[in-house]
N, C-alpha and C positions, 0 to 999 in steps of 0.2 A: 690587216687588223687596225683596228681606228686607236686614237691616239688615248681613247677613254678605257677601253679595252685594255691598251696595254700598262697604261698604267694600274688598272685594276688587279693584273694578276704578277705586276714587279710588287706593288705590294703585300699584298695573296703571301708569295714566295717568301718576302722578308718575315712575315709574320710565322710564316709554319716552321722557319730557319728557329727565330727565337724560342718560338714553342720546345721546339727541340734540344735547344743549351738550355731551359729551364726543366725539360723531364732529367735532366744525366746529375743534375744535385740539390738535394734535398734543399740547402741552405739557399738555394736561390730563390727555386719555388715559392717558398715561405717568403721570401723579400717578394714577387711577384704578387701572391695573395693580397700580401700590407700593402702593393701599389695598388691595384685592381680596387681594393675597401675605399680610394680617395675617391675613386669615379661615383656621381651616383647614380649615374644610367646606362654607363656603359658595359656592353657584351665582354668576355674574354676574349676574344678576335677581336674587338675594337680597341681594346686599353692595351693589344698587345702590337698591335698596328700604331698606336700614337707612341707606343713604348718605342716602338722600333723607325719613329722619324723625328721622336722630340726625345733622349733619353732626360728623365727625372721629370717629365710635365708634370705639372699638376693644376688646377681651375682649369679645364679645359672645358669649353662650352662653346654654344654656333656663336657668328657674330651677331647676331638679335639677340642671344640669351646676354650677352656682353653689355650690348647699348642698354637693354634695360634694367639692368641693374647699375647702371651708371658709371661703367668703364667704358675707357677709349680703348682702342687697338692701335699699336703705337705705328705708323708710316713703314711702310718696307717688310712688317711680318707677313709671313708666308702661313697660308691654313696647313693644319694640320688635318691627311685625310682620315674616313673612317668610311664606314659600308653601312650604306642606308637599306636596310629592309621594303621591301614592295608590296607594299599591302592590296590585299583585289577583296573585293567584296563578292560574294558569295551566296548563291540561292539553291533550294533543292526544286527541282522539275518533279511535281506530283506525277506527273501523265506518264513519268520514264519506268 
């Protein structure tokens, strides 16, 4: 298994782990929802994947979204990951 792989599904795992202590109480859920509202594009598998490697993030954005809004990323921060969707383009075959 390649090293991108396995990282993809250590955090896969962290994230359905969470998922799980936020379904057993009410009160936390509701603290989860209020974090998830900070993101403004993020999936629930994504804010619960940065939940679960940065706890209490919040301005999370790529490094491009960073530089052009005119922050620095400070020397020695580590990215926080997330799951990129794979977009394909798509046609219908008349002739099929």
């Amino acid at each position: 298994m390649s090293k991108h792989t396995t990282m993809i599904d250590t955090l896969t795992k962290k994230m359905n782990e969470r998922l799980k202590d936020y379904r057993t109480n009410p009160k936390d859920e509701l603290e989860l929802l209020n974090y998830i509202r900070t993101f403004y594009k993020y999936s629930l598998k994504n804010a619960l994947l940065i939940e679960s490697q940065y706890e209490g993030a919040i301005g999370v954005a790529s490094y491009k979204e960073h530089k052009e809004k005119g922050y620095h990323v400070q020397k020695g921060q580590t990215a926080i990951r997330v799951l990129a969707p794979k977009l394909q383009d798509m046609f219908i075959d008349e002739k099929r």
